[in-house]
N, C-alpha and C positions, 0 to 999 in steps of 0.2 A: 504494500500500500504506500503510496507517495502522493504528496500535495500538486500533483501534476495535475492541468485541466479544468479547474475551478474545484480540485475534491476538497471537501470538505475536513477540517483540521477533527483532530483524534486528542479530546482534554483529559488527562488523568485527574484525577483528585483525590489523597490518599490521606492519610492522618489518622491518627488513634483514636480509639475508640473515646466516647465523651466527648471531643473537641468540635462537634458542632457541623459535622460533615451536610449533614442532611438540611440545616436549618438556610446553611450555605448555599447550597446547592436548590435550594426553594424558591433564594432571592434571587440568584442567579437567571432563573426562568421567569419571573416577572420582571426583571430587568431588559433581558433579551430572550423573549419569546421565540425567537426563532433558533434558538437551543435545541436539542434534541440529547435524552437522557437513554443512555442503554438500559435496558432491563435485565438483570445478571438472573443467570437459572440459581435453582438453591434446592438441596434437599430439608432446610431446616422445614420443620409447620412454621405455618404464617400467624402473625398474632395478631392481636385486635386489630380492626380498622385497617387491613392489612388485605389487596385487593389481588389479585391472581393476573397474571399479565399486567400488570402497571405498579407493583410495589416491588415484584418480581415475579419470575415464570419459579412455580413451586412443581415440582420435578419428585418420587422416590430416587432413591440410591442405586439401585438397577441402571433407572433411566438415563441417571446422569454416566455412570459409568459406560454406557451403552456408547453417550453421545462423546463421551473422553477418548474410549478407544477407535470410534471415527473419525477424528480429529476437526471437530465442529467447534472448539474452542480457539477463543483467541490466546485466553488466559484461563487459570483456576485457580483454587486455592481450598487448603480444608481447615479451614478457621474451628475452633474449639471441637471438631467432632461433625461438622458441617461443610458439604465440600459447597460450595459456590464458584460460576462460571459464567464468561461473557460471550456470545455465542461471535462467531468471528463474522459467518456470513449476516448477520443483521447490523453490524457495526461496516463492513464492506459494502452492503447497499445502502447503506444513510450517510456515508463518505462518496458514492458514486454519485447521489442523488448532489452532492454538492452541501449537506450537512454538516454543522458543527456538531458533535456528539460528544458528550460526558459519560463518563466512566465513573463510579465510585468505586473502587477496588483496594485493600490493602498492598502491604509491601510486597507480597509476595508474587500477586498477580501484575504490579507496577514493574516488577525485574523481569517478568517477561515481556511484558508491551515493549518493555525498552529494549528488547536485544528483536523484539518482530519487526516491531514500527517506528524506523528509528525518525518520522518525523513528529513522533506523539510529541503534545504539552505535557513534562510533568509534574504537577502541583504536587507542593506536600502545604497541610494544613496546621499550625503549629498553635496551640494553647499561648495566651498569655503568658503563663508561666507552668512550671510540673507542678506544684502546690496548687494552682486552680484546675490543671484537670482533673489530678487525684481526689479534689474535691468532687467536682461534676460526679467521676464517676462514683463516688462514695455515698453519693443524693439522690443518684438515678434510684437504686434501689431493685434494680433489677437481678442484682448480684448479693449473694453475702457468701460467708466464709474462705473456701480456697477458691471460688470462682472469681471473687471479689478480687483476692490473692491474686490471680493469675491475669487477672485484665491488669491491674497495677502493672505485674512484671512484663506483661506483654506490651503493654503503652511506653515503658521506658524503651524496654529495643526497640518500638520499630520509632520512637524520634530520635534514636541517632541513625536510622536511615533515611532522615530527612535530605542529610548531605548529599545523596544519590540524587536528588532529584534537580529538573532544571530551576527552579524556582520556589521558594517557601513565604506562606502570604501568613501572616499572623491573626487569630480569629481574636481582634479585643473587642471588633463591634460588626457586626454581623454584612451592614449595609456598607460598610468599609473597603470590607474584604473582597465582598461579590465584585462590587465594583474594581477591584486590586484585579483580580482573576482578570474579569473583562479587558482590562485594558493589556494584560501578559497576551490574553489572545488577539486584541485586533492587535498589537504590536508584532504579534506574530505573521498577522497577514501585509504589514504595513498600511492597517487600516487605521480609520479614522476612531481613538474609545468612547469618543462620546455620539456616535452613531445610537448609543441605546439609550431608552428613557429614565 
């Protein structure tokens, strides 16, 4: 895949858990609606409010494996017990269509986009400080004991893989940031950033 012909750019956005990926990435699509967000397969169950084909494509373990060993991924990853995947040929038609498309993918799946696509954007999303994430996630509440334990330890490594990436936007205010991203991307095209509303 190459930015040749009007294809559309390929955005990473990766950061730790609690750092606000999603809140980010909300503003980002009211800002420039002409965004387009991939929807990664997942074997996890979906949770509340949590919609099949739009929050993600919810898959069994079978299937996803099925679709691993046909090579229908761009990327994957098996995050706590959970594999997740971005399917290659849907991120390849929304780049031929001449689309921007976002990716939220951790580290793991972000080190293969970079050695597949070596023209992706890639964002890493960095907490104010490791004191306010470890708060975040200590509030979410979604976690307690060793799980709790292992997001902690897991949020420390992957922000020293923040270095890997081409660009690190700091979440201290949500409308800040979107707009930070935006302007890494049209600067990418040599567009104009304040193209968006």
């Amino acid at each position: 895949m190459s930015d040749e012909g009007g294809q559309g750019r390929l955005i990473v956005l990766s950061g730790p858990s609690g750092v606000g990926k999603d809140t980010v990435i909300r503003r980002l699509f009211e800002l420039c609606p002409n965004l387009r967000y991939s929807v990664s397969y997942t074997t996890r169950p979906p949770r509340p409010r949590e919609v099949d084909g739009v929050s993600y494509t919810f898959v069994d373990e079978d299937t996803f494996r099925q679709m691993l060993a046909h090579g229908e991924f761009l990327e994957w990853a098996d995050v706590y017990g959970r594999f997740y995947g971005t399917s290659l040929q849907r991120v390849r038609e929304a780049r031929q269509r001449g689309e921007d498309i976002v990716l939220k993918i951790d580290v793991q799946g972000a080190a293969q986009v970079r050695s597949r696509v070596p023209d992706a954007i890639l964002i890493f999303l960095l907490p104010p400080s490791d004191e306010e994430l470890f708060r975040r996630l200590r509030e979410r509440g979604t976690d307690a004991g060793n799980s709790l334990e292992r997001r902690l330890d897991n949020a420390t490594a992957e922000l020293a893989e923040a270095q890997h990436y081409d660009h690190r936007v700091v979440n201290d205010e949500v409308d800040r940031a979107a707009r930070e991203i935006l302007a890494i991307v049209a600067d990418s095209r040599g567009a104009n950033p304040r193209a968006v509303r």
